[in-house]
VOGU-3710 file (C-alpha; in Angstrom, 3 decimals, decimal comma):
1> xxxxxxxxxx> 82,004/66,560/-84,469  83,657/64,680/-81,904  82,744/64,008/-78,162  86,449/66,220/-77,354  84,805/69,236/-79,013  81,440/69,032/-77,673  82,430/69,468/-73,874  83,866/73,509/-74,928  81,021/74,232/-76,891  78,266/73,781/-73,960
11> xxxxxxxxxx> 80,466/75,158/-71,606  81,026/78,342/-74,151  77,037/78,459/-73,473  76,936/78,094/-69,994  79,601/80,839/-69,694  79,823/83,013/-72,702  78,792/87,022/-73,245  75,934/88,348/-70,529  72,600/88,467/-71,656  73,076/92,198/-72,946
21> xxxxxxxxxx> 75,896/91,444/-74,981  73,750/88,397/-76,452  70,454/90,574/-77,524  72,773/92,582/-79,739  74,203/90,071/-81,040  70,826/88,682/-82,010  69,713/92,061/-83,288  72,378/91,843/-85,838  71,878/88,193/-86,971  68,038/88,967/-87,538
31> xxxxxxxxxx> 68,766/92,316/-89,451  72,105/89,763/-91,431  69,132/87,747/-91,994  66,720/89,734/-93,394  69,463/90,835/-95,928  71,015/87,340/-96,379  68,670/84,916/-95,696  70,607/81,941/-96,697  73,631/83,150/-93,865  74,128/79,498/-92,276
41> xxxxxxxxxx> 76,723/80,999/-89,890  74,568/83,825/-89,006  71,375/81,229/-88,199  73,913/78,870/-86,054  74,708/82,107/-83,937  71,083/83,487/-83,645  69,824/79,751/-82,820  72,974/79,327/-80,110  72,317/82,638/-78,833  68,613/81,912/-78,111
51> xxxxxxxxxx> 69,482/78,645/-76,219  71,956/80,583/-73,879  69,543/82,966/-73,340  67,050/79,933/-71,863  64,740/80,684/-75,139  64,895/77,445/-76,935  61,405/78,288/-78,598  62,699/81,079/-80,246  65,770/78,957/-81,036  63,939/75,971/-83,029
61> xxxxxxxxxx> 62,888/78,313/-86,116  66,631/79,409/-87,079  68,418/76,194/-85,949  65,306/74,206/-88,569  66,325/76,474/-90,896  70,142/75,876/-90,272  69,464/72,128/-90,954  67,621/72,665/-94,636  70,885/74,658/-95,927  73,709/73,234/-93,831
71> xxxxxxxxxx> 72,672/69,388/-92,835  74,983/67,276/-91,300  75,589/65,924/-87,234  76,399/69,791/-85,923  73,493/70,906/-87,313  71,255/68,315/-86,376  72,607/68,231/-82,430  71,714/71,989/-82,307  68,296/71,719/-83,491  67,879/68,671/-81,127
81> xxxxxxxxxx> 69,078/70,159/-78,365  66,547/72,757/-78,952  63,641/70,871/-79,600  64,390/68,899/-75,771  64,601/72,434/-73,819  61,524/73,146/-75,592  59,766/70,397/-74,868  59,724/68,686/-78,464  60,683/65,419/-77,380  59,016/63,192/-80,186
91> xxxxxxxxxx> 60,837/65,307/-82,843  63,719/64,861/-81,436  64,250/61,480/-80,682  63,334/61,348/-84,514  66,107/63,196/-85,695  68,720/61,850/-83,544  67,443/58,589/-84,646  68,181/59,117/-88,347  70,865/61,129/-87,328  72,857/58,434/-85,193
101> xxxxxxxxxx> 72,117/55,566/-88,055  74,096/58,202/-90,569  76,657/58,666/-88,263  76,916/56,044/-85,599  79,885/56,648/-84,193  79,594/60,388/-83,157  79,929/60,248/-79,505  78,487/63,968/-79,372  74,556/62,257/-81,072  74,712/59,514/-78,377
111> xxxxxxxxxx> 75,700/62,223/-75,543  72,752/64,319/-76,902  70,655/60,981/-77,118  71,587/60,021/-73,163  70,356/63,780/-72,416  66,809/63,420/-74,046  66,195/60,135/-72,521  67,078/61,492/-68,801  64,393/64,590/-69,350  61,565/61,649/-70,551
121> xxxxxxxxxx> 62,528/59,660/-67,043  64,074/56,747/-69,701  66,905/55,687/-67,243  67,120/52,155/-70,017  67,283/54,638/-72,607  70,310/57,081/-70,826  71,937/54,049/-69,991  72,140/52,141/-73,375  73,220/55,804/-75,076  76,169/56,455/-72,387
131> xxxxxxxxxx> 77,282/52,855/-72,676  77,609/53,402/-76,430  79,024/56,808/-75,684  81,718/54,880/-73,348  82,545/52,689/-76,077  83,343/54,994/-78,306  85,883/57,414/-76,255  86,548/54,633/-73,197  89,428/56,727/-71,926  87,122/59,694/-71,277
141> xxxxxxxxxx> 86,055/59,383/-67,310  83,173/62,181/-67,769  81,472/59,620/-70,002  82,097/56,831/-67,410  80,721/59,215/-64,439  77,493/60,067/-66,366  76,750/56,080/-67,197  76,942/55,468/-63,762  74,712/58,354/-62,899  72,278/56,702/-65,257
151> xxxxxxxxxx> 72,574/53,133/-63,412  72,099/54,307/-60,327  69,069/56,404/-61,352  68,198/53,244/-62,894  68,799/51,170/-59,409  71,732/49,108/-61,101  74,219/49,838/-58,392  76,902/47,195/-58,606  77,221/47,992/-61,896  76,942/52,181/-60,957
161> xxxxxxxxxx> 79,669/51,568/-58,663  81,912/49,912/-61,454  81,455/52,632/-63,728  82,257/55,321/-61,288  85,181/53,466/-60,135  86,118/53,120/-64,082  85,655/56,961/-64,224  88,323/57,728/-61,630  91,085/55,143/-62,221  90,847/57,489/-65,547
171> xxxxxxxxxx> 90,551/60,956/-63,765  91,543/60,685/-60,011  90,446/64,669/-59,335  87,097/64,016/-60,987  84,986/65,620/-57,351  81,531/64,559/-58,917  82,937/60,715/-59,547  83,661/60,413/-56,040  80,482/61,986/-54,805  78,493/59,541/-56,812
181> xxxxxxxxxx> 79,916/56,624/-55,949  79,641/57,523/-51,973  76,301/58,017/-52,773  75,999/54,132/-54,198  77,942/52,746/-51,697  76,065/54,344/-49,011  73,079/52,663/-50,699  74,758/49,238/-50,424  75,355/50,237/-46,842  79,709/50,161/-47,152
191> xxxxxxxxxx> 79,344/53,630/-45,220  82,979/53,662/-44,355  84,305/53,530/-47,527  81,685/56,536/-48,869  82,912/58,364/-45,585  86,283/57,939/-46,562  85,676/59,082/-50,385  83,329/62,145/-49,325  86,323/63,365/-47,171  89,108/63,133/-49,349
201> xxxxxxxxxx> 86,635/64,936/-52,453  86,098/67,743/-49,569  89,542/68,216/-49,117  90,362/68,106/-52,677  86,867/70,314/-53,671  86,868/72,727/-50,670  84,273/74,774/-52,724  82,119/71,942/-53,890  78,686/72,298/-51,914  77,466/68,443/-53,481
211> xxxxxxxxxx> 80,438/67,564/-51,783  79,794/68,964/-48,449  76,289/68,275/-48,810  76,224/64,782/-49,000  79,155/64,250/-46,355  75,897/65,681/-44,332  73,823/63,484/-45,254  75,862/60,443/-45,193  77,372/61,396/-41,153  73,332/62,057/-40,279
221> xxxxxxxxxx> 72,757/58,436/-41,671  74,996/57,256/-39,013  73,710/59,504/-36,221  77,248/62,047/-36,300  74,794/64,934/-35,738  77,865/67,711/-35,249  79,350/66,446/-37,950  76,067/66,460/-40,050  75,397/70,093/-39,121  79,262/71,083/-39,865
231> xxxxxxxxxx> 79,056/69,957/-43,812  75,310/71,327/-43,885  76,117/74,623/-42,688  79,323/74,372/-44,733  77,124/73,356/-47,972  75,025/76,973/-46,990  78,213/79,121/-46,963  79,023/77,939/-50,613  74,887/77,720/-51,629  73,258/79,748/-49,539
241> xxxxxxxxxx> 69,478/79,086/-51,165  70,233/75,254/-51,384  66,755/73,869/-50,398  67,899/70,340/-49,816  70,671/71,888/-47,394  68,324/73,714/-45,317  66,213/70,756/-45,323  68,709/68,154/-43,794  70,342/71,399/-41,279  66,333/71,526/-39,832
251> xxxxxxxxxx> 66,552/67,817/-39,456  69,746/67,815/-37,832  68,957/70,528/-35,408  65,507/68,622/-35,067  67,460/65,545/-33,783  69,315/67,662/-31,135  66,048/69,260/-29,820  67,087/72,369/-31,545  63,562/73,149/-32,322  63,814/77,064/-32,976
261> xxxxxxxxxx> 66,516/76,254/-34,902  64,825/73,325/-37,231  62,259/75,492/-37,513  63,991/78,435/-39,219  66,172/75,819/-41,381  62,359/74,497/-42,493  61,310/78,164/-43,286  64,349/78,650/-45,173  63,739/75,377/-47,291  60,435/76,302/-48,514
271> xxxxxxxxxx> 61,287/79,784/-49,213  64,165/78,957/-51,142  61,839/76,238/-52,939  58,381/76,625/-52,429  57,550/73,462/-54,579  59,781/71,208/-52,010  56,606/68,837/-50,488  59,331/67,348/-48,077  60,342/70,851/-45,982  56,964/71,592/-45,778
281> xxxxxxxxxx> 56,063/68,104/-44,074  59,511/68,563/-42,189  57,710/72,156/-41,018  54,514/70,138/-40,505  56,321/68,019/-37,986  57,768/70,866/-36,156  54,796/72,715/-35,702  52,998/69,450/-34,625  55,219/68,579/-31,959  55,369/71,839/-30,195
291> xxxxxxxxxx> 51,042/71,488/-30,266  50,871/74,463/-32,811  47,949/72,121/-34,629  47,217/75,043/-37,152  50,188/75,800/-38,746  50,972/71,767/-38,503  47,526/71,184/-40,441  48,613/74,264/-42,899  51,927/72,693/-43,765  50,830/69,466/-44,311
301> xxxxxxxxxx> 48,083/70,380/-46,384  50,942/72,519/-48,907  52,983/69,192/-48,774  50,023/67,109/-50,031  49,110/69,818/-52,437  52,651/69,350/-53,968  52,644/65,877/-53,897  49,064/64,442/-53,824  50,835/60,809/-54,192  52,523/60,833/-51,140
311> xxxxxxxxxx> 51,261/58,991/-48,094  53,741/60,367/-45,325  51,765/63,487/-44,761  48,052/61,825/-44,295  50,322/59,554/-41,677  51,147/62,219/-39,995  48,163/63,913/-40,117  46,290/60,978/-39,038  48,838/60,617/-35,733  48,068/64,354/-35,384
321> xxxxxxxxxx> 44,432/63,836/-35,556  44,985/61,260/-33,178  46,696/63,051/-30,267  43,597/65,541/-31,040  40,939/63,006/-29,601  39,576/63,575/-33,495  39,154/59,171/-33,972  36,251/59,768/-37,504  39,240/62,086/-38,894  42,112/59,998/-38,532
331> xxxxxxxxxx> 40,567/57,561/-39,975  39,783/59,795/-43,123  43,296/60,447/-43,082  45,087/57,228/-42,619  42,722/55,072/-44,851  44,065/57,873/-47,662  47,377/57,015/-46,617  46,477/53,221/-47,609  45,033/54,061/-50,401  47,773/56,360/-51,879
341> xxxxxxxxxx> 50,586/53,495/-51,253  47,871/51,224/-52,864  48,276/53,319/-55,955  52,336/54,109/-55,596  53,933/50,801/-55,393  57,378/52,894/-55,944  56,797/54,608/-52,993  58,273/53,611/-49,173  56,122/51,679/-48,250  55,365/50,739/-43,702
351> xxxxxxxxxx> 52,623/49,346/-41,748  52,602/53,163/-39,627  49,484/53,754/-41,324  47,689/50,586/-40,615  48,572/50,668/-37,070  47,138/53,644/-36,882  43,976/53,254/-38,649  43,611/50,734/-36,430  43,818/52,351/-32,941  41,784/54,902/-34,307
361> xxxxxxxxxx> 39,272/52,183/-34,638  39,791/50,693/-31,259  39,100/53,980/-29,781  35,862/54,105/-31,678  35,262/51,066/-29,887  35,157/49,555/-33,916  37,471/46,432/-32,728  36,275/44,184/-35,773  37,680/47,206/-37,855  40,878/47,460/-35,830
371> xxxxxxxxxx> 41,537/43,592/-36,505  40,750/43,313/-40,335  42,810/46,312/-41,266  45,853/44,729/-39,293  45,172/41,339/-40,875  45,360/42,930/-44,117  48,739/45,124/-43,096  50,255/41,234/-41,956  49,483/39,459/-45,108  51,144/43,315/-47,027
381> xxxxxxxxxx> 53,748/43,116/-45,148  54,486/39,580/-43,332  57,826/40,266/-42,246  56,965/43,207/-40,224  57,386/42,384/-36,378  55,792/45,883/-35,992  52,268/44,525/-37,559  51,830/41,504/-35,538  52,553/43,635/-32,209  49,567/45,858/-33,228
391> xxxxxxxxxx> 47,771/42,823/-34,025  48,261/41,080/-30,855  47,343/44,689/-28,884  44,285/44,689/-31,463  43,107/41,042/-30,189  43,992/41,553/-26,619  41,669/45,257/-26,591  39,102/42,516/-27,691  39,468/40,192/-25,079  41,119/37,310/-26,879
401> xxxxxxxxxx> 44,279/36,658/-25,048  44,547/33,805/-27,108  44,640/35,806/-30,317  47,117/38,047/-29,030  49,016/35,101/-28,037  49,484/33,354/-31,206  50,328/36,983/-33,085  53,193/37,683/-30,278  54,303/34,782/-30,622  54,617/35,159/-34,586
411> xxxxxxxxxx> 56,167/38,311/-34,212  58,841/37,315/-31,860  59,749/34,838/-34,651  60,270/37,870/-36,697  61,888/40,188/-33,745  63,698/38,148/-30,922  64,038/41,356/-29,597  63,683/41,733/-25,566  61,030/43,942/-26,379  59,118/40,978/-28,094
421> xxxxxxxxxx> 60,144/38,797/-25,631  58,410/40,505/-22,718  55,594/41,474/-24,168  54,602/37,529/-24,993  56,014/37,282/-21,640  53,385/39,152/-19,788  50,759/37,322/-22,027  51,369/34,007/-20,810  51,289/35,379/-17,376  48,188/36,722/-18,042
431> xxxxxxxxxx> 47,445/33,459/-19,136  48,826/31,768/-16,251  51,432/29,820/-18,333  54,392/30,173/-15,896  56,239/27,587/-17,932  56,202/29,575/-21,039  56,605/33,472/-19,832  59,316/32,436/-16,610  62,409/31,594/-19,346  61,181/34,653/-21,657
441> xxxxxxxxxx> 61,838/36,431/-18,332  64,739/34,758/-17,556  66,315/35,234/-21,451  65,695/39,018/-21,113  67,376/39,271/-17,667  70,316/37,523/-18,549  70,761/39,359/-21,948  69,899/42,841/-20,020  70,325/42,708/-16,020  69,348/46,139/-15,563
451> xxxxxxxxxx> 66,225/45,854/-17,421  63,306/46,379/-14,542  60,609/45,482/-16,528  61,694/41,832/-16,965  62,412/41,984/-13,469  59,295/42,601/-12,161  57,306/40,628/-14,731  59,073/37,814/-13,450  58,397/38,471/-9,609  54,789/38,925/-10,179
461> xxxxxxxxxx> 54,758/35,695/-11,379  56,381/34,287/-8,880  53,856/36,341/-6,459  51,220/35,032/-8,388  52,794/31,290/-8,173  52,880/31,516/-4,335  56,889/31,102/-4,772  58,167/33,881/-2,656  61,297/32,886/-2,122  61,826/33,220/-5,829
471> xxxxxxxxxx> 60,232/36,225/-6,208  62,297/37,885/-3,394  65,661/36,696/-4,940  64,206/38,807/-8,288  63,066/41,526/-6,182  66,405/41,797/-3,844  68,655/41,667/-7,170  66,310/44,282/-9,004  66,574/46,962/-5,800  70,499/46,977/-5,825
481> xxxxxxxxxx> 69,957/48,380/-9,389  66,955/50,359/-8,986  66,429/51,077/-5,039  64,540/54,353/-5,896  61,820/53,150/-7,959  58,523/52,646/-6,706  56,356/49,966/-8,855  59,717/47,598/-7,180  59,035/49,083/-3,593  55,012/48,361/-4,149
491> xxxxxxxxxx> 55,812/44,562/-5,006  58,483/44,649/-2,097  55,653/45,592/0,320  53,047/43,062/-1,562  55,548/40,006/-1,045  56,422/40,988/2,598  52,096/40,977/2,836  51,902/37,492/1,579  54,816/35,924/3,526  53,231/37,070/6,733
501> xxxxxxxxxx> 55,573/39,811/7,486  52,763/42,506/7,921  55,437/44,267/10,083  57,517/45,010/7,249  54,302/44,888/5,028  52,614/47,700/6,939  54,784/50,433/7,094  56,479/49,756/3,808  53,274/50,199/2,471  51,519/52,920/3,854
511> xxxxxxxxxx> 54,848/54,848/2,724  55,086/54,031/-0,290  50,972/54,659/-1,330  51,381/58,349/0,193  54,639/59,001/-1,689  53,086/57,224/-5,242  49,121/56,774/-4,785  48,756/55,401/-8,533  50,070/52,110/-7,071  46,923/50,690/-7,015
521> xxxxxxxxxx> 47,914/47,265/-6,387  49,741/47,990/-3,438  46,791/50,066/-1,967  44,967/47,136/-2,706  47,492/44,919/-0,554  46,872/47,525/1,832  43,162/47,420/2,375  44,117/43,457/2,743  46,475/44,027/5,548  43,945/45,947/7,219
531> xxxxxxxxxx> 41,644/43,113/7,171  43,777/40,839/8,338  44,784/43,194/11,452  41,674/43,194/12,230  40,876/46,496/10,843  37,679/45,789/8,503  35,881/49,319/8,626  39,342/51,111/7,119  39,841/47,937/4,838  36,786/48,738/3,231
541> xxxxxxxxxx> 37,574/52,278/2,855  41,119/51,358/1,507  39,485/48,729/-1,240  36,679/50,687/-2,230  39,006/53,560/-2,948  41,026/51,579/-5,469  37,838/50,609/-7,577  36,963/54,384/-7,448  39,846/55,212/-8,668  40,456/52,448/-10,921
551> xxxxxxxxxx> 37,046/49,764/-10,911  39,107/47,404/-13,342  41,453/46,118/-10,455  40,757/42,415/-10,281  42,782/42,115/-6,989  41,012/44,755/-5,390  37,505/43,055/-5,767  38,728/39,983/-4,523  40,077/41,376/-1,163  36,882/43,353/-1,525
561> xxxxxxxxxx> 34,907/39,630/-1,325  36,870/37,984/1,451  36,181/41,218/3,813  32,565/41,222/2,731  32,685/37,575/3,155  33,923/37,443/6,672  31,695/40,206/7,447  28,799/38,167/6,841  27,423/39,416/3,656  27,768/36,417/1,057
571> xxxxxxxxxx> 25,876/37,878/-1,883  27,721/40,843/-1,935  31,187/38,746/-1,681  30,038/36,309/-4,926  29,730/40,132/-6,706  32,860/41,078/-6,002  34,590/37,600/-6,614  32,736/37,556/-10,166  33,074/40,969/-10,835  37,639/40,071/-10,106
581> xxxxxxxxxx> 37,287/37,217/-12,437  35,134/39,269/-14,946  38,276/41,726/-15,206  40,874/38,753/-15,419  39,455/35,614/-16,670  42,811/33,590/-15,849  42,653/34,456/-12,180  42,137/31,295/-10,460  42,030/32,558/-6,937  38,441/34,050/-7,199
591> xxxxxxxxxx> 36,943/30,599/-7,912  38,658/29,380/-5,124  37,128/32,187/-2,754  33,765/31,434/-4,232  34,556/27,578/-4,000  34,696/28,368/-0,064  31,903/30,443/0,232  29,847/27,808/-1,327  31,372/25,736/0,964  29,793/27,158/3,754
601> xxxxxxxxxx> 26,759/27,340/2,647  26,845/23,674/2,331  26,739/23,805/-1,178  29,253/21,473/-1,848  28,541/20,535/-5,919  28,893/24,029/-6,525  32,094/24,985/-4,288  33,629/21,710/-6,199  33,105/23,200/-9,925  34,873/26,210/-8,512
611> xxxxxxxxxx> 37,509/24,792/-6,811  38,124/22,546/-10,077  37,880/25,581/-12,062  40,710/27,526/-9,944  42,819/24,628/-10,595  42,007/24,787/-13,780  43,553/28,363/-14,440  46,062/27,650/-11,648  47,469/24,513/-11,486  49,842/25,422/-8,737
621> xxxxxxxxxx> 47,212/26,840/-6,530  48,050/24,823/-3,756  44,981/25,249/-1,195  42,467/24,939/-4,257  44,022/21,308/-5,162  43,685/20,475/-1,558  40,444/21,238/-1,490  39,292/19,483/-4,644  41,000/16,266/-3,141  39,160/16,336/-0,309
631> xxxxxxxxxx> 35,778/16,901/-2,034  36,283/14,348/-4,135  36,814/12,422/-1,770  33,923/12,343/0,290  31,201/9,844/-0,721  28,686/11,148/-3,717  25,811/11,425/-1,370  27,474/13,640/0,794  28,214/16,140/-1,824  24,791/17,872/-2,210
641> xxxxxxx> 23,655/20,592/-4,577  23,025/23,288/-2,489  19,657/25,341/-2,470  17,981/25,712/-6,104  18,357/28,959/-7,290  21,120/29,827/-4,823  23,507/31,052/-7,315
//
């Protein structure tokens, strides 16, 4: 039998008599056969008829038979054929074995060989047989179209994409050729050319649904949502109970904030196919994000139940668990996650679930946790930018700026993103290295001028530098673009404060803390103004409200000192000095406070450490350099240790 004759012969079984027609005719073969056992042409119909039926159990006995009297390649391919559908692999392969070394140049036993090693997952196997198949009839494109099939299942796409191309230089019309090799050169990311492909095969095909479908799924790759919801909803009109359809339609409608409308495509999905684990995660998601946590938790659970492998769900329920306050079950969930991608090297693969694991175990105030799962997910994965962010958050939640410093600056390496860039930014300010976070500033700015977080990451630390002419040339530029927003207008207020403009300061202010009262720093700047218009009693008032409000506010306690100071209540003052460098370790100005008010109390070894130490943290801290210059420069006798136990 040749590969020409084969092709009419399935498709005689995919469309030939109804299933009414068929049990007839298998009534009369049995009764033939009861009379005639011998009847080979009576056993080849009974045995055919059974396999177009869908019984290919019932099909094996008659078509064994068929081989004993009648052996030859026929024969043997419908017994074969049988013995795959039911499930008979080893015996099969056998046969087809002895049967291709008897005959190896039948196209039709290699054909039927490529078919048996598809249903065992053997993509080396379906791709040696169609290659022979090719070899034998080269001019035949449907035996070019399924050895590319089998390379790209077998992630061989150069050559995939050669063999489809092969396939349609010898049939042009072939719809499923073109289809496939979109669908590889999407993979290797030449999107226009699969666009181009995928539109021609839909105007040729019009009543193709693989064509329309994955023109969907190729336009939602590139973010052409109408145009991803026109071939889906096209796809549905041809297929109306096409799973996958529904599937990508909810996501489509998901990305437009369509969320009735995702949600019904969802439903759809998994009643069309109940076993699909990804609609019911897609369902999950929906139900998540609208807070319906029940029917989130029940979807999930039917994806995992489908697909105990996968790791996406246990993600999700772990971010889900998460936004629940629920830290001991997120864990659970996202150290399964782990584990399951642990097991499924195959599988996509992220750091999502380490990250999360990981604030989970922040918020359990587990920080030695947080950090060894992230180290782990950066040695996994140490190209992911996304993995040293978490890290650095993990170390600075700890306290170890430094840590966070040296992972920042590892993933900016990865990611010179501006994203990266600002966030090591406002490290080293934190760190009072103006050297090394003013040109991150600066890079950002002049990549993105509009972007107002550079721009006021860059004024505070000019603020903080004492340069306020600098600071207002950032601020100035930043309010043409943004004149409305009022974290600019605090630090507008706080610079007019420390220039000594407290008639601009004041009002500015006072307006801007009743219009937006969660700018605590420029309440705090404030409560300083007051103080220095002479105002303690509602200075006090203005400070202490900021602490209640917010007691990690390092500038607020050190205003707080300097009014208690000048008030005449030292011990309180050193509190609130060490409680503002407590908060922020790098802040140089409270050791210059406390180097004054041991100063005064003629404590003069002490008040030097501290004015060393501001200098220290701040080398541009002009008044604290003063002062250790002239300390140091009075004689060692006159520099006296104060009081024991003074401190």
């Amino acid at each position: 039998m040749t590969g020409a004759a084969l092709l009419p012969s399935l498709l005689l079984l995919l469309a030939g008599p109804d299933a009414g027609k068929l049990r007839e005719s298998v009534k009369a073969d049995e009764a033939r056969l009861r009379d005639s056992p011998d009847d080979a042409d009576a056993l080849r119909r009974l045995g055919m008829a059974y396999l177009s039926l869908e019984e290919p159990d019932r099909a094996v006995p008659p078509l064994r038979e068929l081989v004993r009297r009648r052996p030859g390649p026929e024969s043997t391919l419908l017994l074969v054929r049988a013995l795959r559908l039911a499930g008979e692999a080893a015996e099969a392969k056998t046969l087809l074995d002895a049967a291709i070394a008897t005959s190896p140049s039948d196209p039709a036993l290699h054909i039927e060989r490529a078919l048996l090693a598809r249903s065992l997952d053997d993509n080396a196997g379906a791709v040696k047989a169609w290659t022979r198949v090719t070899e034998l009839q080269p001019r035949d494109a449907t035996s070019w179209f399924n050895l590319a099939e089998s390379l790209q299942r077998a992630a061989r796409i150069d050559e995939a994409i050669a063999a489809d191309r092969k396939a349609l230089e010898l049939d042009p019309g072939l719809t499923v050729a073109k289809v496939n090799l979109a669908k590889a050169l999407a993979e290797k990311g030449l999107t226009g050319e699969a666009k181009e492909l995928l539109v021609a095969a839909a105007q040729a095909a019009p009543l193709d649904p693989a064509t329309h479908y994955n023109l969907g799924v190729l336009l939602l790759r590139e973010g052409n949502i109408p145009g991803a919801i026109g071939a889906f909803e096209r796809t549905l009109q041809l297929e109306p109970h096409s799973a996958q359809a529904h599937n990508n339609l909810g996501v489509a409608l998901d990305w437009k904030d369509d969320v009735d409308g995702a949600r019904r495509e969802f439903l759809a999905a998994t009643r069309d196919d109940p076993r699909s684990a990804e609609a019911w995660f897609n369902l999950g998601l929906s139900y998540f994000r609208t807070g319906d946590n029940l029917r989130a938790n029940q979807a999930f659970a039917r994806a995992q139940s489908i697909n105990p492998s996968a790791s996406a769900p246990y993600i999700q329920l772990g971010q889900l668990y998460l936004k629940q306050g629920k830290r001991t079950q997120a864990v659970a969930a996202f150290q399964k996650a782990i584990a399951l991608m642990a097991e499924d090297r195959k599988a996509s693969r992220s750091t999502e679930a380490y990250r999360g694991l990981a604030i989970a175990y922040v918020g359990l105030g587990q920080f030695k946790q947080a950090i060894a799962v992230l180290e782990r997910a950066v040695r996994e994965f140490p190209q992911d930018a996304s993995a040293r962010a978490a890290l650095a958050d993990a170390h600075l939640a700890m306290g170890d700026l430094d840590g966070a410093i040296v992972e920042a600056e590892r993933r900016l390496q990865l990611d010179p993103s501006s994203e990266a860039r600002l966030e090591l930014a406002a490290l080293y300010s934190r760190k009072r290295v103006s050297a090394k976070a003013e040109p991150l500033y600066q890079t950002v700015l002049k990549e993105k001028p509009d972007d107002l977080g550079a721009a006021l990451g860059l004024a505070d630390l000019y603020l903080a530098k004492g340069d306020y002419a600098a600071a207002e040339r950032v601020l100035g530029r930043a309010k043409e673009r943004h004149p409305d927003d009022t974290a600019l207008l605090s630090r507008l207020g706080v610079l007019h404060s420390r220039r000594g403009r407290p008639d601009l300061a004041l009002p500015e202010l006072e307006q801007l803390v009743r219009r937006d009262p969660t700018q605590l720093e420029a309440r705090a700047e404030l409560g300083s103004l007051y103080f220095r218009g002479g105002d303690p009693e509602t200075a006090l008032r203005t400070l202490r409200a900021v602490l209640a409000t917010d007691s990690r506010q390092p500038l607020a306690q050190l205003y707080l000192g300097q009014v208690l100071f000048e008030q005449g209540q030292p011990a309180e003052a050193e509190k609130a000095f060490r409680a503002s460098l407590a908060l922020d370790p790098n802040f140089g100005a409270p050791h210059f406070y406390l180097g004054q008010l041991y100063e005064a109390q003629d404590r003069k070894k002490d008040a030097l450490r501290e004015y060393r130490e501001a200098v220290a943290r701040q080398s541009d801290l002009g008044p604290a350099v003063d002062a250790v210059k002239r300390l140091e420069a009075q004689a060692p006798g006159q520099v006296s240790a104060g009081q024991p136990g003074a401190r």
